[in-house]
C-alpha positions as CSV (number, residue, x, y, z in Angstrom):
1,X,91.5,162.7,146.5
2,X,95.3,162.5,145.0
3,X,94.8,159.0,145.5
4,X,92.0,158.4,143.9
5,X,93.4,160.4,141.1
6,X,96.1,158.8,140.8
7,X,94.1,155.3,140.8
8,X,92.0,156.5,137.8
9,X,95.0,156.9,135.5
10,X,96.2,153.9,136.8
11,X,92.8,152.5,135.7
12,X,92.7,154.3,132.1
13,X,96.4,153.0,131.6
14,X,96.1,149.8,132.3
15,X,92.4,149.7,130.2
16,X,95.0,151.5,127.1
17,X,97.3,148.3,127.9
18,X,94.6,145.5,127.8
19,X,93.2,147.6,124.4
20,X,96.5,147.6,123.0
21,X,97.2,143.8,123.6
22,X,93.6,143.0,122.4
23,X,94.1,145.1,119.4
24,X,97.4,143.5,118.3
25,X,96.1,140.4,117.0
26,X,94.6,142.2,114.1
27,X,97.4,144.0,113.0
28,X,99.8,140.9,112.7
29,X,99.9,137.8,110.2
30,X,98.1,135.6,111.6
31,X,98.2,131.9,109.9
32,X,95.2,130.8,108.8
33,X,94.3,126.9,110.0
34,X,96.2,124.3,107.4
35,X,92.5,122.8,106.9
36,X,88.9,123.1,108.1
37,X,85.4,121.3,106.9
38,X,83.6,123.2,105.0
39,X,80.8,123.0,106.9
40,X,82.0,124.6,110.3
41,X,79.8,127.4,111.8
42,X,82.1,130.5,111.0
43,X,80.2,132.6,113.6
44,X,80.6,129.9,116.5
45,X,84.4,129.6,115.6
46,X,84.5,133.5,115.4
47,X,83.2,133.3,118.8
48,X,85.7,130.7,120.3
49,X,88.1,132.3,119.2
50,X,87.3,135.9,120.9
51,X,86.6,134.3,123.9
52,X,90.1,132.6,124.1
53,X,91.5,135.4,123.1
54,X,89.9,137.1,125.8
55,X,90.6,134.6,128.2
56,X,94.4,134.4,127.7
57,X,94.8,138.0,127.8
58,X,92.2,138.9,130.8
59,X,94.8,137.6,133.2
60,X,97.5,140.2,131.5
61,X,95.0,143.0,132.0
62,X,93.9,142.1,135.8
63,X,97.9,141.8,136.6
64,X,98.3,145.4,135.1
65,X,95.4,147.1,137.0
66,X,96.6,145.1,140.5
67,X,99.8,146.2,139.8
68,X,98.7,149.8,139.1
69,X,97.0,150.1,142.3
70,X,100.0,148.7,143.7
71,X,102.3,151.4,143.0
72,X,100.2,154.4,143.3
73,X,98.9,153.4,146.4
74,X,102.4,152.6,148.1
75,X,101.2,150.3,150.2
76,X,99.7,146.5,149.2
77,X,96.9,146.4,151.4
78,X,95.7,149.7,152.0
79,X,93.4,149.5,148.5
80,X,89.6,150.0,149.5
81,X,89.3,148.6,153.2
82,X,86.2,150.7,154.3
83,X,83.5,148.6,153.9
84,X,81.8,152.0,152.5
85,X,84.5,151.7,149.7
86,X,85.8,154.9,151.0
87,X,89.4,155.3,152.3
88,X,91.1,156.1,155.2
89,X,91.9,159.7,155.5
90,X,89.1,161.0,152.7
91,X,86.5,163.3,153.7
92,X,82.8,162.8,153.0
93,X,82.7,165.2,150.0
94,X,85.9,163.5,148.5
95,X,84.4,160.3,149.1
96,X,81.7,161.3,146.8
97,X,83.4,162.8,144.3
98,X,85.7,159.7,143.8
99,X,82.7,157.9,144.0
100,X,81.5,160.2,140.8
101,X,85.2,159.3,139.3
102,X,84.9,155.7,139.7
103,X,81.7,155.4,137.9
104,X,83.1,157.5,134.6
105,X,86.3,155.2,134.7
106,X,83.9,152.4,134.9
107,X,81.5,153.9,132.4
108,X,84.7,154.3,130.0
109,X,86.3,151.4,130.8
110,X,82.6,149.7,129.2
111,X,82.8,152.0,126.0
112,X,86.2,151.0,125.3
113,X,85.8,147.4,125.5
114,X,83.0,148.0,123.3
115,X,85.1,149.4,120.9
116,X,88.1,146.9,121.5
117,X,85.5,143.9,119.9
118,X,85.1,145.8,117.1
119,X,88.7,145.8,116.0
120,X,89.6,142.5,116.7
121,X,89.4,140.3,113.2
122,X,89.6,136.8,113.1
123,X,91.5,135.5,110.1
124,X,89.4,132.3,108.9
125,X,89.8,130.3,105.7
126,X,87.2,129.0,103.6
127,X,87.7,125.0,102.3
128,X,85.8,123.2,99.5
129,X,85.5,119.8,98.7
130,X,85.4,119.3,94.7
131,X,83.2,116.4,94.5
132,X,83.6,114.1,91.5
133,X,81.3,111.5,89.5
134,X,80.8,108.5,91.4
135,X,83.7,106.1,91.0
136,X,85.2,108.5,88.3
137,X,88.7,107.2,88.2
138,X,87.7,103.3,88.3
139,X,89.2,102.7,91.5
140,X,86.2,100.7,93.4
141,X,86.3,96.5,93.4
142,X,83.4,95.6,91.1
143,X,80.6,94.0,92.4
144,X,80.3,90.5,93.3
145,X,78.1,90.3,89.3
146,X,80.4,92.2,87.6
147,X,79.1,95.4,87.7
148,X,81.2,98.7,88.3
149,X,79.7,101.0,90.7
150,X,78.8,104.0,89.1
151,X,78.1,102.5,85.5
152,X,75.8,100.6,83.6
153,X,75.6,98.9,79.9
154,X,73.6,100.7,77.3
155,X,73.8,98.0,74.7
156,X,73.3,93.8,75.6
157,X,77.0,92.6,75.5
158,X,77.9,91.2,72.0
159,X,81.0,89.1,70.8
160,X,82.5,91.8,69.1
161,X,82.7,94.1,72.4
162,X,84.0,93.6,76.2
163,X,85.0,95.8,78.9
164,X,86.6,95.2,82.0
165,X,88.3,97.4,85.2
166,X,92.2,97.2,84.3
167,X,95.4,98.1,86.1
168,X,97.9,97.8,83.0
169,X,97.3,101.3,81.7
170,X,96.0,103.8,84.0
171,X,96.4,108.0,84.1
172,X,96.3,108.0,87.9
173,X,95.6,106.1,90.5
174,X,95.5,102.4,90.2
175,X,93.5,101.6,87.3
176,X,91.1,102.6,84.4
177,X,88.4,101.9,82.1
178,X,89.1,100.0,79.5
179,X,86.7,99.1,76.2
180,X,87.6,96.2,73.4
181,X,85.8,96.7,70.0
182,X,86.8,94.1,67.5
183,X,84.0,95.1,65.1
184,X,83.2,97.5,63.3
185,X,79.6,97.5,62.9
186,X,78.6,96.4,66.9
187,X,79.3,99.9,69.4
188,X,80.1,99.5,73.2
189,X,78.7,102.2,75.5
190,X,79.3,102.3,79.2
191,X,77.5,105.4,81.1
192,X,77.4,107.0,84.6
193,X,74.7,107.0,86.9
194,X,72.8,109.9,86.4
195,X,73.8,113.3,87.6
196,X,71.0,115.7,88.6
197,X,71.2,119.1,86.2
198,X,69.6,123.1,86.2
199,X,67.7,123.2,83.2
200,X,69.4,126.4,81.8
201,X,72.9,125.6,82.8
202,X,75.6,124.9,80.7
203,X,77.7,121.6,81.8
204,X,81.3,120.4,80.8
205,X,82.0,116.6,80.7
206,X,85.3,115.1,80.5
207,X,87.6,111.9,80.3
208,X,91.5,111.2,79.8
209,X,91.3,108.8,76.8
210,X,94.3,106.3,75.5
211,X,94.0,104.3,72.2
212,X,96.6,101.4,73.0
213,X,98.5,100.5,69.6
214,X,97.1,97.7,67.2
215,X,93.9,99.3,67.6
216,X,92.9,98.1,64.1
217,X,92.2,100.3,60.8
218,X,89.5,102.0,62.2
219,X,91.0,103.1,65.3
220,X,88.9,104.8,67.5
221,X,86.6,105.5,70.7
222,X,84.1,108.4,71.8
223,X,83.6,110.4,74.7
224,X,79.3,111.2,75.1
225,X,77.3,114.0,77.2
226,X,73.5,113.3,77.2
227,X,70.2,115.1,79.1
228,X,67.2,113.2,79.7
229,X,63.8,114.0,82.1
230,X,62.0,112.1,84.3
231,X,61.3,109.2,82.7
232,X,65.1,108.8,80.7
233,X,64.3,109.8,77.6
234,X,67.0,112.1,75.9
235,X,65.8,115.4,75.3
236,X,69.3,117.4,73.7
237,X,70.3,116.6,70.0
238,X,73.5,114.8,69.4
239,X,75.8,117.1,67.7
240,X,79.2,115.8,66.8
241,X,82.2,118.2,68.3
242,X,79.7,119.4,70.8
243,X,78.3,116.7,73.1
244,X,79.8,113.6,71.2
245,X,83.7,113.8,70.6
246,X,85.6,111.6,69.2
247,X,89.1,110.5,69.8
248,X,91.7,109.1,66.9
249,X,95.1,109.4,68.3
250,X,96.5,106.7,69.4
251,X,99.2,105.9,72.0
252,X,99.2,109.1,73.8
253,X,96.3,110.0,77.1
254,X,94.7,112.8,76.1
255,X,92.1,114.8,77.4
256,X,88.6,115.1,75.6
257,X,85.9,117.6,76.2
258,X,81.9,117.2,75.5
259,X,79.7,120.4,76.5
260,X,76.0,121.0,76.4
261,X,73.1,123.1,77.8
262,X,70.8,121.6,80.0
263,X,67.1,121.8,77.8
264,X,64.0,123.0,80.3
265,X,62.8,119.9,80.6
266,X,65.7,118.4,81.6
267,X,66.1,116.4,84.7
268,X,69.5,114.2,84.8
269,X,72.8,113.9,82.3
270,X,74.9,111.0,82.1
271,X,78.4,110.7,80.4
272,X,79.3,107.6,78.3
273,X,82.4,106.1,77.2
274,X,81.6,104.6,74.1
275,X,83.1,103.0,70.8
276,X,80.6,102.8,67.7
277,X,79.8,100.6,65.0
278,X,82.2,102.5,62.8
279,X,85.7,102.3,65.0
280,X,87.3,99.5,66.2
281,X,89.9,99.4,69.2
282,X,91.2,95.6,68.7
283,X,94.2,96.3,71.7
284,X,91.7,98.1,73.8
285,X,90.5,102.2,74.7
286,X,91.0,103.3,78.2
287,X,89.5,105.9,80.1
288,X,90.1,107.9,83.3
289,X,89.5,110.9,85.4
290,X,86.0,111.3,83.8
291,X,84.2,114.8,85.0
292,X,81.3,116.5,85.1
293,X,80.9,120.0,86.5
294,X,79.4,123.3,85.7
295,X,81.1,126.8,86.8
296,X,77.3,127.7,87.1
297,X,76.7,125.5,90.3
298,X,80.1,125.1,91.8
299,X,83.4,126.4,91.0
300,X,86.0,124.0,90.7
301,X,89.7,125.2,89.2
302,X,90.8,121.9,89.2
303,X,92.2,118.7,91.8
304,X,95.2,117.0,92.1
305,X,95.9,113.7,91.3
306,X,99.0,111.2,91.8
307,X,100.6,109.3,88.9
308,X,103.3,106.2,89.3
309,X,104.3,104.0,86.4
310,X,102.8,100.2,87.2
311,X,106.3,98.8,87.4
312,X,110.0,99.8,87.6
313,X,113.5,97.7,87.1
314,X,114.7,97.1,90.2
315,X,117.7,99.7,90.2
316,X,115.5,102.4,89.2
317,X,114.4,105.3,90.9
318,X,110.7,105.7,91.5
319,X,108.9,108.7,90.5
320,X,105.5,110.2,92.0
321,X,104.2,112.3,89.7
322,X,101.6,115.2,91.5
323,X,99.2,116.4,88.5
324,X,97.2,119.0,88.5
325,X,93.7,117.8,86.5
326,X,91.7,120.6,84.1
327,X,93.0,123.7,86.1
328,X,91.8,126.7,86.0
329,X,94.0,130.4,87.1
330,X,95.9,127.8,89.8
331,X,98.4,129.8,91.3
332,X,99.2,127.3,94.3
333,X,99.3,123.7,94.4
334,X,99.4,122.0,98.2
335,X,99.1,118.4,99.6
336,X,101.0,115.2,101.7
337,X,102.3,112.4,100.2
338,X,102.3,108.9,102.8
339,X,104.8,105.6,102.0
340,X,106.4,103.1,104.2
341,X,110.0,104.4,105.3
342,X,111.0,101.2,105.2
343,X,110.8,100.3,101.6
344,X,110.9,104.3,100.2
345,X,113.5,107.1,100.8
346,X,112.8,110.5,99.2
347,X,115.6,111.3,97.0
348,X,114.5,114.6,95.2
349,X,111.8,116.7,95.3
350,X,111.3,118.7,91.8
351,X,109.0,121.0,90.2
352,X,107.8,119.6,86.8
353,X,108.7,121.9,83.7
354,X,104.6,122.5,83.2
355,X,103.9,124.4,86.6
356,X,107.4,126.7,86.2
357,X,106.2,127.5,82.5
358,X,107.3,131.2,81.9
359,X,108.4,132.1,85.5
360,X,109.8,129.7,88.1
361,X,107.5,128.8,90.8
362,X,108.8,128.3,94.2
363,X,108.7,125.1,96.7
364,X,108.7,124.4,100.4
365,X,108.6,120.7,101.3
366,X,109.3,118.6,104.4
367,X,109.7,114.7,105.3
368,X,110.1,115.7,109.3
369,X,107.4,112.9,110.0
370,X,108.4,109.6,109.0
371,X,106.6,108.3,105.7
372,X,104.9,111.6,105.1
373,X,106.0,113.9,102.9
374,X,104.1,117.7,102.8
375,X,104.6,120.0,99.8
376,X,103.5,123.9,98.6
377,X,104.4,124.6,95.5
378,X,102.9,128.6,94.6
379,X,103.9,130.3,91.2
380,X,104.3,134.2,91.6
381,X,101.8,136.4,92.8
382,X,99.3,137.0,89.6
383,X,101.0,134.2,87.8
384,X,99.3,131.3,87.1
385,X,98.6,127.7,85.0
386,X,95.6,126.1,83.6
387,X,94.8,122.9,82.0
388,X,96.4,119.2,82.8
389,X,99.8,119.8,83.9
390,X,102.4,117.8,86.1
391,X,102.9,119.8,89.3
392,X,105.6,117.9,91.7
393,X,108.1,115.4,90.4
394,X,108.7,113.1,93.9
395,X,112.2,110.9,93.4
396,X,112.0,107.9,95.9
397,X,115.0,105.1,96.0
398,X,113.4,102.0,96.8
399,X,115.1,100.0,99.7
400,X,115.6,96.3,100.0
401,X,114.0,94.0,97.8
402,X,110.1,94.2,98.1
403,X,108.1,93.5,95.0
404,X,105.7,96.1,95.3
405,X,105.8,99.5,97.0
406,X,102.0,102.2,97.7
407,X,102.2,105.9,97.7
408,X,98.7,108.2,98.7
409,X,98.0,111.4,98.3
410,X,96.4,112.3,101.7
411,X,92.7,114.4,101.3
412,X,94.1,117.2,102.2
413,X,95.8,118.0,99.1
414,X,94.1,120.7,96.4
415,X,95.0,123.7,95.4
416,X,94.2,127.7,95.5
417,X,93.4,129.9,92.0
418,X,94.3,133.3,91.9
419,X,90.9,133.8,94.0
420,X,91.5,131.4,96.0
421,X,95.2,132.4,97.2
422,X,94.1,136.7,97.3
423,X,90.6,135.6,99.5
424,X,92.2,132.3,101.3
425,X,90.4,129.9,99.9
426,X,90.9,126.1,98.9
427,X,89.5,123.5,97.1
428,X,90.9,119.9,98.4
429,X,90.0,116.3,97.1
430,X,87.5,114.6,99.1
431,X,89.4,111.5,99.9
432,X,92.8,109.8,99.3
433,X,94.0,108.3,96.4
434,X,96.6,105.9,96.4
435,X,99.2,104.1,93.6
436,X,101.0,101.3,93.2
437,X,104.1,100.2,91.4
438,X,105.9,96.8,91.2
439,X,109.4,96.0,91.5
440,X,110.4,94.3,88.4
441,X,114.1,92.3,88.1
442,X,114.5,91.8,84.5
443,X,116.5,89.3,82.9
444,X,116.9,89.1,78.9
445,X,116.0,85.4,79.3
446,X,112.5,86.5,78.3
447,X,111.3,83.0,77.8
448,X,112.8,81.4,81.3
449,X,114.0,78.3,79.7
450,X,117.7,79.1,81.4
451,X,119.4,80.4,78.6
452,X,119.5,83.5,76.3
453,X,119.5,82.3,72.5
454,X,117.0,83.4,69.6
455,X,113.9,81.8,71.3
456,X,114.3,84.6,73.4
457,X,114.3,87.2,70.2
458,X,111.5,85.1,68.9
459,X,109.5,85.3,71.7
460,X,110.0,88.9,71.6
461,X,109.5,89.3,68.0
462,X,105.9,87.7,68.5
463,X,104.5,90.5,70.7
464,X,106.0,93.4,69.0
465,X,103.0,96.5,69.0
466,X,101.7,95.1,72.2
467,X,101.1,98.0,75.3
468,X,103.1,96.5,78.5
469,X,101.1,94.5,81.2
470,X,101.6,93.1,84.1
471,X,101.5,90.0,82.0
472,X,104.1,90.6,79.5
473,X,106.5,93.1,80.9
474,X,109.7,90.2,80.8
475,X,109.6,91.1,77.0
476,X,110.0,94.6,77.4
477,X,113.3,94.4,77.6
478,X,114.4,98.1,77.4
479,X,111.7,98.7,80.1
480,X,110.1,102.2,78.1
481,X,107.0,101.0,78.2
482,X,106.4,99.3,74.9
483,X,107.4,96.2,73.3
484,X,109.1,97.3,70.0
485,X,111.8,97.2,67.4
486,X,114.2,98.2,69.8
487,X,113.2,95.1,72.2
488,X,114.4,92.7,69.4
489,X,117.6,94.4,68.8
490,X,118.5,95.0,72.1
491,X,118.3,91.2,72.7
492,X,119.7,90.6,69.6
493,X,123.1,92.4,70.2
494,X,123.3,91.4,73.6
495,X,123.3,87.8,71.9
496,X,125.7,88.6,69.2
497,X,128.1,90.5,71.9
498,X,127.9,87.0,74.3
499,X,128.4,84.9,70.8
500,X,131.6,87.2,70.1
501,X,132.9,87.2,73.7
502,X,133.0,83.4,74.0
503,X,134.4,83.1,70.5
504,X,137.3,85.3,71.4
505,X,137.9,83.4,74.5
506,X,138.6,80.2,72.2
507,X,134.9,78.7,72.0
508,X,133.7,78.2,68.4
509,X,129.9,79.1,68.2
């Protein structure tokens, strides 16, 4: 009977053990998984994990209840011979009596591993995919007749208008939208495929617009939200500052809002980029990032997006720019950057001015893996941003002498609102986005006739106003983007200085 006694606490100690180790899980911080679809069965993963948990930790427990019967026993071996289950030594009424004992340990052995499934909590995390308009930033090859996926032509094409997919001005990405309107009584308009709507539901549609200089007197482009029903015809009112916005700055990307309220009979809504037959945009309107969303149907505080400038001198350092697009309460900003480690060394990683507005926000970034570089960048707790701001400013040195180098921004990159980061959830892009930016060696012989004289300032001269291309950028020559005043006089003096150097050397001019 002492035996048996002593095997039941034995039992009940090693069941506290295996409740204690089973128990422990919950109260620790346990990281959540860096991603997972959205669409995994949260109850089948809450089951996996129990039962691995249960698995690795079933071994601990049988260990501690052999070993208990071990040590009160004294003797390895001894433990339940009799085939009756009864031991040597142990009268008939003890026999039943521990009998009795065995089936309450056995009965509370079941209770408490009731109980123990109860406490165990599984700390999951809960990942959306913020979906965008089809071919939103411009980044799909148009079709083999011109067409860009995603878009169509309201009006027949004219003389007066053209449009084309461009990678000389761009907000992110690789390239944009852009829209030429000599005229100033024939429009342009360019609209998405349609987008099904709630009737009843209010919607926000949106673009980054740039008005490139020399956009002529009546410089400027429009931004256009419209509903229609079943068989396209528009049923909302135009209402200027509501759904048609119109843009008049020019030289700077800015973002443009249109908003309207989905009418009962409406079916589908469709946002334009458009220039009328009142503005003109001679050196061309550009559009990117266009959006449509509605905090009725799916929350969305906002997506990342990478930024690189379309071409760098060749002693330059290259910045990545992370930006954070129409965010909303974003209190954490996460992702991976991927380049080739043979042509790119991080320098510096840096967090731009926008995202440590009022309180400094905190970073943790690695490069362990080759060509991969992972970032968290998390303002204080309640703290947060909103709106377009630069997150992350990457600082690569470019190695060798390759003419072009590609950064992406992996899928997994997104961000957490204030929500988000208090109920751990995240709200990633739904594919990678990639940039590219060419290596440019400069020479102020502009021309490329050999030599450096006033043909050179001439040339120059002819293009001042002009945006940089890919076409023109030799007559940048100060390399800030534009082709201005300061491009002539930089050559200019550079001329003068040479003129002045040779003279004092004992050359007449």
């Amino acid at each position: 009977m002492k035996n048996s006694k002593l095997k039941q606490l034995g039992r009940m100690g090693s069941m506290a053990a295996l409740a204690l180790l089973l128990v422990l899980p919950s109260l620790m911080v346990v990281p959540a998984p860096t991603i997972q679809a959205s669409t995994l069965d949260l109850d089948m993963m809450m089951n996996g994990q129990k039962s691995e948990l249960g698995e690795s930790q079933s071994g601990v427990a049988e260990g501690l209840i052999d070993e208990a019967e071990i040590v009160t026993d004294g003797h390895a071996g001894e433990v339940g011979e009799g085939p009756s289950g009864e031991s040597e030594g142990i009268e008939p009424d003890e026999a039943v009596t521990e009998q009795d004992d065995l089936q309450a340990v056995e009965d509370e052995e079941a209770e408490l591993l009731a109980g123990i499934g109860d406490q165990i909590e599984t700390v999951t995390q809960t990942v959306y995919t913020v979906e965008p308009l089809l071919n939103n930033g411009f980044e799909q090859p148009v079709n083999a007749d011109g067409a860009i996926p995603g878009w169509s032509m309201f009006f027949a094409p004219n003389d007066g208008t053209s449009y084309e997919i461009t990678q000389d001005v761009r907000y992110y990405g690789n390239s944009s939208l852009k829209l030429v309107d000599k005229s100033n009584t024939l429009p342009i308009y360019l609209q998405s495929d349609p987008r099904y709507v709630t009737p009843g539901y209010t919607y926000n549609g949106s673009a980054m617009m740039y008005i490139a200089p020399n956009a002529g007197n009546a410089a400027g482009a429009s931004l256009v939200l419209r509903f229609y029903d079943a068989t396209g015809k528009q049923v909302n009112t135009d209402k200027d500052g509501e759904n048609i916005v119109h843009l008049r700055q020019v030289g700077a990307w800015t973002r443009v809002t249109v908003t309207g309220t989905a009418p009962a009979n409406a079916v589908y809504a469709r946002v334009a980029a458009s220039i009328s037959n009142y503005f003109t945009a001679e050196s061309g309107a550009f559009y990117d990032d266009f959006t449509l969303t509605s905090l009725q149907e799916q929350k969305a505080p906002g997506t990342l997006h990478l930024q690189m400038p379309t071409g760098i001198l060749a002693n330059q350092t290259l910045e990545a720019k992370i930006l954070l697009s129409r965010g909303i309460d974003v209190e954490t900003a996460f992702g991976s950057l991927a380049y080739d480690p043979v042509v790119l060394e991080v320098a510096d990683v840096i967090v731009a001015n926008d995202f440590n507005a009022g309180e400094p926000a905190t970073i943790e970034w690695s490069n362990n893996e080759p060509g991969v570089l992972k970032f968290k960048v998390s303002r204080s707790e309640g703290s947060s941003v909103s709106e377009d701001k630069q997150v992350l400013s990457v600082k690569f040195k470019v190695l060798g002498n390759t003419e072009r180098v590609d950064v992406t921004l992996l899928e997994d990159s997104g961000v957490q609102d204030t929500d988000g980061v208090q109920n751990n959830k995240i709200y990633i892009s739904p594919g990678d986005e990639s940039a590219s930016t060419y290596i440019r060696r400069a020479s102020l012989d502009v021309n490329g006739d050999g030599k450096i004289d006033l043909y050179d300032v001439m040339a120059v001269a002819k293009l001042t106003g002009q945006m940089v291309t890919n076409d023109n950028w030799k007559f940048d020559v100060t390399n800030d983007g534009k082709i201005d005043q300061a491009d002539v006089e930089t050559l200019t003096d550079a001329i003068l200085t040479k003129l002045l150097d040779e003279n004092e050397g004992g050359h007449s001019l």
